[in-house]
C-alpha positions in Angstrom: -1.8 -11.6 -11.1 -4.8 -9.2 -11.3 -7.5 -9.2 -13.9 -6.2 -6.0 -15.4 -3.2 -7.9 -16.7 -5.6 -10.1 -18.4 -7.3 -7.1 -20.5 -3.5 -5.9 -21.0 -2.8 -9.4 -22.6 -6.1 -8.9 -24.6 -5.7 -5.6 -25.9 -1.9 -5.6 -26.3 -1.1 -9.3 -27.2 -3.7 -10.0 -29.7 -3.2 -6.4 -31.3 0.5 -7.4 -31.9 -0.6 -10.8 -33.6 -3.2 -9.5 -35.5 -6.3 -12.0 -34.2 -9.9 -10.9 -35.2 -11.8 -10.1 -32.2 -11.9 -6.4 -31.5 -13.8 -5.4 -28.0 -15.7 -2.2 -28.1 -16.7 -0.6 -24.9 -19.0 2.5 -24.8 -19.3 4.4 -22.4 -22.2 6.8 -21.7 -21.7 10.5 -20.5 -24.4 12.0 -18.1 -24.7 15.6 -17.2 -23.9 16.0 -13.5 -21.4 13.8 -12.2 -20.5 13.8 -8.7 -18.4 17.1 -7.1 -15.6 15.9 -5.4 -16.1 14.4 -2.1 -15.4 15.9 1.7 -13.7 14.4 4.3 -16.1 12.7 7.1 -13.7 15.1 9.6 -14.2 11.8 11.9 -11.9 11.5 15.1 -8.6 10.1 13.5 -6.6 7.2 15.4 -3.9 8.3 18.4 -1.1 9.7 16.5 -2.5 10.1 13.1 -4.8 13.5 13.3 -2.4 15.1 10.2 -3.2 12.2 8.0 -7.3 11.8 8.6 -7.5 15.9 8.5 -5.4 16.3 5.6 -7.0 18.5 2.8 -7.0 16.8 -0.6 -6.7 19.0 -4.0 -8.0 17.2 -7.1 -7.0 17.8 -10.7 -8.0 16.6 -13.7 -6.2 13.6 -15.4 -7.5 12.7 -18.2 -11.1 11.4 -18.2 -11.2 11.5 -14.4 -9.9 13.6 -11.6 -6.7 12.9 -9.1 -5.2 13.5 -5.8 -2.3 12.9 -4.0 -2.8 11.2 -0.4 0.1 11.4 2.8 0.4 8.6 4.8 3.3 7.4 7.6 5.8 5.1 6.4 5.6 3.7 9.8 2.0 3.5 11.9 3.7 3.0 14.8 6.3 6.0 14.5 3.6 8.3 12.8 5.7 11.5 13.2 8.7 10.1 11.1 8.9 9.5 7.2 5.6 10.2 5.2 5.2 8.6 1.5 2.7 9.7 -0.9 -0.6 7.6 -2.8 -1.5 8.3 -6.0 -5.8 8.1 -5.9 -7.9 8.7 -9.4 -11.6 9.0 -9.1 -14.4 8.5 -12.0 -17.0 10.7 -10.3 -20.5 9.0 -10.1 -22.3 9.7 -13.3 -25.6 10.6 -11.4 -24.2 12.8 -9.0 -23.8 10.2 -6.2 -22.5 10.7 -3.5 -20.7 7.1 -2.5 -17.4 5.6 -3.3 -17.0 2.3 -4.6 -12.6 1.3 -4.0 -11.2 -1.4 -6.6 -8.2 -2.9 -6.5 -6.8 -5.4 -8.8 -4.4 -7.2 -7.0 -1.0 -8.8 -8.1 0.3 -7.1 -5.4 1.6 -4.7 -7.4 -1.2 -4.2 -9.9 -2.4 -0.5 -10.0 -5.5 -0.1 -8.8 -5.2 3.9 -10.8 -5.4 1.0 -14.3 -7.5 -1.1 -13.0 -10.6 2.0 -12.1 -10.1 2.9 -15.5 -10.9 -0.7 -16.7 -13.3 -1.9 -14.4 -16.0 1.2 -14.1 -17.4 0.7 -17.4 -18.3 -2.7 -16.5 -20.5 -2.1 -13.3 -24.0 -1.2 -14.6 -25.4 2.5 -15.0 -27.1 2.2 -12.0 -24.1 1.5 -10.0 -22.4 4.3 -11.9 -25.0 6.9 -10.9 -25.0 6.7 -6.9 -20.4 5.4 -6.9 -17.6 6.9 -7.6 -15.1 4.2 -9.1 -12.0 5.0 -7.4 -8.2 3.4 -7.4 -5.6 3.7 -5.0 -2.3 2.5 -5.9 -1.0 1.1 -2.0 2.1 2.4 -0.6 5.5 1.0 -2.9 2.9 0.5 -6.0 2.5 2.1 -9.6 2.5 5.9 -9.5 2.5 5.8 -5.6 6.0 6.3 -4.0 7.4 2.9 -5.5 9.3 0.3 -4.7 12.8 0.7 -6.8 14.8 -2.1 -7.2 16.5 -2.7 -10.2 16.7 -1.1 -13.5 15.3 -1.8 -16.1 18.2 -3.9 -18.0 19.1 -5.5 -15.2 15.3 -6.5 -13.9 14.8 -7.8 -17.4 17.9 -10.2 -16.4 16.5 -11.2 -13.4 13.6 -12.4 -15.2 15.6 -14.4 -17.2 17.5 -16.1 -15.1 17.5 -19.7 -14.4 14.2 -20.7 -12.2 15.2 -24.5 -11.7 18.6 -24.6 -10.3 19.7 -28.3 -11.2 22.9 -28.4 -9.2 24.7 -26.8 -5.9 26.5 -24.3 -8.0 23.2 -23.5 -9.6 21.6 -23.2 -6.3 24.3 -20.8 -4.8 23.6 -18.2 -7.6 19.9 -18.4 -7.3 20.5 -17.7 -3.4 22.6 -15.0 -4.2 20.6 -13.6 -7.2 18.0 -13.2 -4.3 19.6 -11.7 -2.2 21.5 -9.3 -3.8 17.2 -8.4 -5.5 16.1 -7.7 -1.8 19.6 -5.9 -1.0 18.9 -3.4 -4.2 14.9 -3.1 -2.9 16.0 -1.7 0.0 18.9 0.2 -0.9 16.9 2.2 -4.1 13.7 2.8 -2.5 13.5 6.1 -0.5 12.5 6.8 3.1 12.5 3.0 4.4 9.5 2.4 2.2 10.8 -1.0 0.6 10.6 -2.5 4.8 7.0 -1.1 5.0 4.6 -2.7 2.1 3.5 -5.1 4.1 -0.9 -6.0 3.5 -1.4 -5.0 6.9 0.3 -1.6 6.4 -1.7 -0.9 2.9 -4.7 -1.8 4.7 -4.5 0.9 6.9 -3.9 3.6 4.6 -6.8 2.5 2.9 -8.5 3.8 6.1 -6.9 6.4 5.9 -8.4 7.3 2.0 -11.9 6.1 3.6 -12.0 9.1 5.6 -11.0 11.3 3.4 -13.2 10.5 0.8 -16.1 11.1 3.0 -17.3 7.8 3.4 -18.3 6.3 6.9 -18.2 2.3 5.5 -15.4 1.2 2.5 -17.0 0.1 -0.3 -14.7 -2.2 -2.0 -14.2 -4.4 -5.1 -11.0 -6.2 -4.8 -9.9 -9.0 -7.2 -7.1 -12.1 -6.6 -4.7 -10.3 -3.9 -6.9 -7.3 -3.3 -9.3 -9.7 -1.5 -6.4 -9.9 0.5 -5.9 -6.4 0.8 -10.0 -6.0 1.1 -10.4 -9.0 3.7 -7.4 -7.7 5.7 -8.9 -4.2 6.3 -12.1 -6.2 7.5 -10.5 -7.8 10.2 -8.5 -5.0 10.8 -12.1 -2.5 10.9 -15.0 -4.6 11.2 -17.5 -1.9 11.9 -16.0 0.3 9.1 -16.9 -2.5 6.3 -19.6 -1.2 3.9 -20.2 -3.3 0.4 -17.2 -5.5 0.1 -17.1 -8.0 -2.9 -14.2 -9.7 -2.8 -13.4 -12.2 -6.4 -10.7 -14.7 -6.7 -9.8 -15.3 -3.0 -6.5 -15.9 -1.7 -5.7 -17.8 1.2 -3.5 -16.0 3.3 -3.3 -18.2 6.1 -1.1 -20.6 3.8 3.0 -20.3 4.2 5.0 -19.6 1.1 5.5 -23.4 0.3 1.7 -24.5 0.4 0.9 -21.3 -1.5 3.2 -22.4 -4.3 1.9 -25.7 -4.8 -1.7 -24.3 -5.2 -0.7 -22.0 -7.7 1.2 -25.1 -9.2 -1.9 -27.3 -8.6 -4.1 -24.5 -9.9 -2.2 -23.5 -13.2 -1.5 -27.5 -14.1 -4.8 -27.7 -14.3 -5.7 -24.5 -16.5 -3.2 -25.7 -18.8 -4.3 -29.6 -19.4 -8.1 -28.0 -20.0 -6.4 -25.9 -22.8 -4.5 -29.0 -23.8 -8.0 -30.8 -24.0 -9.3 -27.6 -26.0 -6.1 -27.3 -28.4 -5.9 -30.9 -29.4 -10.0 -30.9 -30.7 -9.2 -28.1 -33.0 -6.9 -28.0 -36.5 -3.4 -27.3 -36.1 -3.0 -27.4 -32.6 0.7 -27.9 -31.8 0.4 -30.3 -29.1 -0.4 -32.9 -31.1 -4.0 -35.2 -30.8 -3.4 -36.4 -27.5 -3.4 -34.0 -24.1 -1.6 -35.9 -22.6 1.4 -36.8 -25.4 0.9 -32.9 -25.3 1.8 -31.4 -22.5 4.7 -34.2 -21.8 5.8 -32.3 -25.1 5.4 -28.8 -24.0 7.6 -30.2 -20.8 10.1 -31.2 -22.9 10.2 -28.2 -24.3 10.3 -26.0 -21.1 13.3 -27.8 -19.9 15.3 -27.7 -22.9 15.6 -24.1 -22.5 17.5 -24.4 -19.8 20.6 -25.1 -21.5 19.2 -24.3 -25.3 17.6 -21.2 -25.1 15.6 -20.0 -28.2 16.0 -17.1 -30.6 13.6 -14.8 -31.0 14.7 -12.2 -33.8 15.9 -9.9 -31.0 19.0 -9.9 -29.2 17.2 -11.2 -26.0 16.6 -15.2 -26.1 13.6 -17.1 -24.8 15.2 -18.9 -21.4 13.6 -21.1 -19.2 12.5 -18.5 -16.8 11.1 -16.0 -19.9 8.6 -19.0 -21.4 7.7 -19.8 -17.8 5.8 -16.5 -18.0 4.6 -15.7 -21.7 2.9 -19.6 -21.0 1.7 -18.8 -17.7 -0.3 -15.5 -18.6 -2.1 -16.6 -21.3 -3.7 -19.1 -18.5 -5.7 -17.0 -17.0 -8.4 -16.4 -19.4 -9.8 -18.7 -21.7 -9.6 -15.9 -24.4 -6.3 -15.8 -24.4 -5.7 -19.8 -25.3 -5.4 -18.8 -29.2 -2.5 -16.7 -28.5 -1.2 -19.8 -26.3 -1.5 -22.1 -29.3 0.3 -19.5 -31.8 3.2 -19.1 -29.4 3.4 -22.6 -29.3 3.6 -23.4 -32.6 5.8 -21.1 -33.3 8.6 -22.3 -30.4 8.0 -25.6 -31.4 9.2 -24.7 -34.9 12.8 -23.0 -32.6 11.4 -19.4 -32.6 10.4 -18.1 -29.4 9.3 -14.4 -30.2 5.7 -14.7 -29.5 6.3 -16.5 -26.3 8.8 -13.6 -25.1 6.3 -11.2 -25.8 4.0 -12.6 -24.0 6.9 -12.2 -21.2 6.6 -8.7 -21.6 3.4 -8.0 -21.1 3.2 -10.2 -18.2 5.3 -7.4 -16.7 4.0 -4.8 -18.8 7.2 -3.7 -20.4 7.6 -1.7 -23.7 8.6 -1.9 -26.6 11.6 0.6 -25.6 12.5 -1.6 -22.9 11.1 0.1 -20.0 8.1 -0.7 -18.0 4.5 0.1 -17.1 4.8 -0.4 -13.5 6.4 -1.8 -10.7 4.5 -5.2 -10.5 7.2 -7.5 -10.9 9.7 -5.4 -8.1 7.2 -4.9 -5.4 5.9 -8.5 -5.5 8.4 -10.0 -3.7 8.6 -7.3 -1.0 5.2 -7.3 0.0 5.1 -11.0 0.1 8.5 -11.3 2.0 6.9 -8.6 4.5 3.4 -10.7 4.8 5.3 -13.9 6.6 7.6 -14.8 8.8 8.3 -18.2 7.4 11.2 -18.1 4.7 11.7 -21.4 3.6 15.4 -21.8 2.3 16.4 -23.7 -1.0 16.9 -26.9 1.1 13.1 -26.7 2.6 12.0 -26.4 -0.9 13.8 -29.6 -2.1 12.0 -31.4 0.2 8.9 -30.5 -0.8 9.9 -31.3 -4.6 8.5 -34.3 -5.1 4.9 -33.2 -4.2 5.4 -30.2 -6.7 6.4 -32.7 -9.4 3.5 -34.3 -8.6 1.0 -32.0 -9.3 2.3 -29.8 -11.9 5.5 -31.4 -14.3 5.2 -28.2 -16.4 5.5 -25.4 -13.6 6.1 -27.7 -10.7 9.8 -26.7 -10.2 9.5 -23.3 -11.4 7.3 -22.5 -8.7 8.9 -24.8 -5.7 11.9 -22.4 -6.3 10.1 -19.3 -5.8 8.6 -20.5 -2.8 12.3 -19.6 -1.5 12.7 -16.3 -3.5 12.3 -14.7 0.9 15.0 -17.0 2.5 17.9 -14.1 2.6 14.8 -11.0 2.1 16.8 -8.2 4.4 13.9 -6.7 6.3 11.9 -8.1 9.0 7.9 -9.4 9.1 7.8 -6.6 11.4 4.0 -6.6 10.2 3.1 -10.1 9.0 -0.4 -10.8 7.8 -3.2 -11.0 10.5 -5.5 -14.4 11.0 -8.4 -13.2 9.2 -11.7 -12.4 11.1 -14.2 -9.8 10.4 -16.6 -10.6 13.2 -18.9 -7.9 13.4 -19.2 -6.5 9.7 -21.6 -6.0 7.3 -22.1 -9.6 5.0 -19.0 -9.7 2.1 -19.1 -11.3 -0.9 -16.5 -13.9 -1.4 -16.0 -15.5 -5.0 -13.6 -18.1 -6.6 -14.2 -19.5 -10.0 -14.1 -23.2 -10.3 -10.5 -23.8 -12.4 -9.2 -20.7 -11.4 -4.9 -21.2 -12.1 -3.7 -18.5 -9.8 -6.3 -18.5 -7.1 -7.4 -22.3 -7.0 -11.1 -22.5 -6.0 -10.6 -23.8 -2.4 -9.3 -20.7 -1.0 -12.8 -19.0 -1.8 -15.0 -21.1 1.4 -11.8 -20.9 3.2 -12.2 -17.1 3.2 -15.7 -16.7 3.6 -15.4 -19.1 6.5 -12.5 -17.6 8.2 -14.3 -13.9 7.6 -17.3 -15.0 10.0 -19.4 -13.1 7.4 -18.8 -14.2 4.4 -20.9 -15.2 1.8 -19.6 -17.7 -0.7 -20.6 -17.3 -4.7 -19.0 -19.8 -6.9 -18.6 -19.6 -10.8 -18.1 -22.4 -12.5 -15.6 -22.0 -15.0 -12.3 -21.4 -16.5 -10.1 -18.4 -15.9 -9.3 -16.3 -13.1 -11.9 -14.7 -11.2 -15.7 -14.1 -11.8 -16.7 -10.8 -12.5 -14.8 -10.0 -15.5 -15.9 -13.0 -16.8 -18.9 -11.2 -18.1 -21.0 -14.3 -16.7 -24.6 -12.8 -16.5 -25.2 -14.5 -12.8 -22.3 -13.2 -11.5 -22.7 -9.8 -13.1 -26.9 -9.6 -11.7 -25.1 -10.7 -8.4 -22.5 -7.6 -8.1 -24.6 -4.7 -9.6 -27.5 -5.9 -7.1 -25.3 -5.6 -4.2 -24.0 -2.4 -5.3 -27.2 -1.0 -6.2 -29.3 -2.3 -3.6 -27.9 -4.0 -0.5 -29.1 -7.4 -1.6 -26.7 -10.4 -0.6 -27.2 -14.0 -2.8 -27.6 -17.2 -0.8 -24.4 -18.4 0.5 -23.3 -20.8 -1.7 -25.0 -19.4 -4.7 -23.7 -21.3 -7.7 -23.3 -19.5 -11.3 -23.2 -21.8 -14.6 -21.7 -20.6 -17.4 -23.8 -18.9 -19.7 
C-alpha cells in the first residue's frame, strides 16, 4: 500500500472520529507557471511511431491541467487494441521546464491522487524548475481499469474467510479465486486485464517521457512504484534522469517469500505499537505487549466463526479486521485510531475497525469506491511471476509464517496463493533488475517499515548497479513523507541540484 493511503487514513479516519490534530498545508501561488510541455519528437521504438508522435491536448481539471495518453495493449502486437492513461500535471510554479513523475505504488494507487498530495511537499525550489506529474499505469484509477467485480460483490470478497481451517474451507477459497481472476478478465475491455504486468507499465511510462518533452525520467516512486521506477531503469538505462525511489520492494522474491516479509515486517510494526499502547492510559491491550497482542490474536480468530456487529448491516469478519488493523500500521500517526478501534471491538463492536476497512480500499459511504486498488492488485501481481504457489505449497510453508507473525501470519500465507488458478499467463514476468549504465538512484527503506521490510532497500540498490542506499531509521512506511528533515534536505537537494548523499547515508529521527 502507497503512502497516499496513509494521508487518506489521516484525513478521512480521524475526521470520522473526531481526533484533535488538524494538518494545514499552504500552498503558494507564483505568477508564471510552466506552458504545457512538447514532445522531444525523438525516433520512437519499431512499431510504436503513433504512440511517441501522438499529439496531446490538455485541459484544465481542477487546480491542474490533464491529458489523456494512447498506448498498445500489447508491445509486441502494437497495431492491435489501444487503452488510454489518464496524466494530471501541476505545472512548475517558476516556469520550468522539467518533469518530475510520482507514483505511489500499491499497485493500484493512483498516481493522478498521489501528484496532488505529494507536490506540496517538495520544496519551492523544486516546484519552480518541475512539473509534478501522475500517471495512473494501464488497468489503474481513471486510466482504462481493471473491472472485476462490483461493488457489492467486491465488498464480499473482502470479507470472506482468509484462513481456511479445513478442506471444504480450502476448496471455496480456491474457487473464490478463481472465479475473482475469471470476472477480471471477463469485465475488463480489450484484453487489458492479461496486460498490467510492471514490465508493460514501465514502458508506457516511456512512452509519457517522450511526450512530455523530457530526454531523462525524473521520477519519485514510493513502495511498488520503486518497482515500477526500478523496472523502467533496467529496462532504459540511458534514459534514467533523477530517480528516488522510497520504500523498496524486492521483486526478485516469489509470492511465498514476499508474504512472509510483509508478515515479518507488519508483526513487527504492530508489537512497537503494542510497546507504545501499553505505556499510555487506557490502552486496550492491557500492561503487558506481549499478554497484548496474544489478546488481539485471540480476538482475530474469533471472528472467524463469531463475527462482530457494527451498527450496520455488514459485520466485522475475520478478513474485514485483518485490514482496518493492518492500515493503521503504516504510520505511527495513525496508532491512536488503532487503539480506539481496539477498544471498541474488545467491548463486541467492531464499527471503527470496519471503517478502517473501508478506507483501506477507499470505499464510500454509499458503498462505492474511490478506485480500483483492491481489483487490479492481484492482476498485476499474478502477471509479475510465474510461480503460483497452490493452497498445498502454502501449508508447507505455515509454520514459518506462524513463526514470525501469530496475528497476520495465516492471513498472509493464504494470499501468497490468491495466483494458483489466475487465468492469464506471465506472458511478461518481471525482469532481474539491473540498471547498469544509468545516472546514480536514490534507494530508501525506513528501518521498521511493515509493508516494505528494510532489507529489500540494499537489496535494490545493490541489484540496480547504481544505487545509492539512504536509510531512515524509524517507524512507518517509507521516508519521505515522514517529514524527517534529513531525508527531506536529501530529496529537494537531488531535485534541485544533482547532488547524491553518500551511500549508506543514515537519517535519525528528528
Amino acid at each position: 500500500m502507497s503512502p497516499r493511503r496513509v494521508v487518506t487514513i489521516l484525513v478521512a479516519v480521524m475526521a470520522v472520529l473526531v481526533l484533535a490534530t488538524v494538518a494545514v498545508v499552504v500552498a503558494v501561488t507564483r505568477d508564471d507557471p510552466a506552458p504545457p510541455p512538447k514532445a522531444t519528437g525523438e525516433k520512437a521504438p519499431d512499431g510504436l511511431a503513433r504512440f511517441y508522435d501522438q499529439e496531446l491536448t490538455w485541459t484544465d481539471c481542477g487546480d491542474a491541467e490533464c491529458t489523456w495518453i494512447t498506448v498498445p495493449v500489447d508491445y509486441e502486437e502494437p497495431e492491435g487494441d489501444t487503452v488510454r492513461l489518464r496524466a494530471v500535471r501541476h505545472p512548475a510554479q517558476g516556469g520550468g521546464s522539467k518533469v518530475l513523475f510520482v507514483n505511489p505504488g500499491g499497485p493500484g494507487g493512483s498516481a493522478i491522487d498521489f501528484a496532488g498530495t505529494i507536490e506540496s511537499r517538495f520544496d519551492g525550489d523544486v516546484r519552480d524548475e518541475y512539473s509534478v506529474v501522475g500517471v495512473d499505469p494501464r488497468g489503474v484509477g481513471r486510466s482504462t481499469p481493471v473491472e472485476c467485480l462490483g461493488d457489492a460483490a467486491f465488498d464480499r470478497f473482502v470479507a470472506d474467510d482468509p484462513t481456511p481451517d479445513d478442506a471444504a474451507e480450502r476448496r471455496a477459497f480456491a474457487a473464490s479465486n478463481a472465479a475473482f481472476g475469471k470476472k477480471c478478465l471477463a469485465n475488463t475491455p480489450r484484453g487489458l486485464a492479461a496486460h498490467v504486468s510492471t514490465e508493460e507499465a514501465a514502458r508506457d511510462m516511456d512512452v509519457a517521457r517522450a511526450l512530455l518533452g523530457q530526454q531523462k525520467l525524473d521520477w519519485f516512486g514510493a513502495s511498488y512504484g520503486t518497482q515500477l521506477g526500478a523496472t523502467y531503469a533496467t529496462l532504459f538505462p540511458q534514459k534514467v534522469g533523477r530517480m528516488i525511489l522510497d520504500g523498496a520492494t524486492d521483486p526478485s522474491q516469489g509470492p511465498i517469500d514476499s508474504a512472509l516479509g510483509q508478515a515479518e515486517g507488519f508483526q513487527s510494526a504492530l508489537e512497537a505499537y503494542a510497546k507504545d499502547c501499553v505505556q499510555r492510559e487506557g490502552c486496550p491491550l492491557g500492561s503487558d505487549p506481549e499478554a497484548g497482542l496474544s489478546k488481539l490474536s485471540d480476538l482475530t480468530d474469533s471472528l472467524d466463526d463469531r463475527p462482530l456487529a457494527t451498527g450496520t448491516d455488514r459485520q466485522l469478519t475475520e478478513g474485514r479486521a485483518f485490514y482496518g488493523i493492518a492500515v493503521t500500521l503504516y504510520d505511527q500517526q495513525t496508532w491512536p485510531v488503532l487503539t480506539q478501534a481496539l477498544t471498541a471491538a474488545f467491548r463486541g463492536d467492531g464499527s471503527i475497525l470496519l471503517r478502517l476497512n473501508d478506507a483501506y480500499f477507499d470505499r464510500k459511504p454509499d458503498g462505492s469506491y474511490d478506485g480500483n486498488i483492491g481489483q487490479v492488485i492481484n492482476a498485476v501481481s499474478c502477471l509479475d511471476t510465474k510461480d503460483r504457489p497452490s493452497i498445498a505449497d502454502v501449508q508447507r510453508a505455515m509454520p514459518r509464517f506462524e513463526k514470525v507473525s501469530p496475528v497476520f501470519g495465516r492471513t498472509l500465507a493464504f494470499g501468497a496463493a490468491s495466483c494458483a488458478q489466475w487465468p492469464a499467463p506471465a506472458a511478461h514476468p518481471q525482469p532481474a533488475l539491473d540498471a547498469t549504465g544509468s545516472a546514480p538512484i536514490i534507494v530508501m527503506g525506513t528501518t521498521n517499515d511493515p509493508a516494505t521490510p528494510y532489507r529489500y532497500a540494499p537489496k535494490m540498490a545493490q541489484a540496480l548497479r547504481t544505487g545509492v542506499l539512504v536509510t531512515r531509521e524509524g517507524e512507518g512506511h517509507t521516508a519521505f513523507t515522514s517529514g524527517n528533515r534529513c531525508i527531506v534536505d536529501i530529496v529537494n537537494r537531488f531535485y534541485v541540484d544533482g547532488a547524491v548523499p553518500k551511500d549508506g547515508t543514515t537519517c535519525k529521527p528528528d
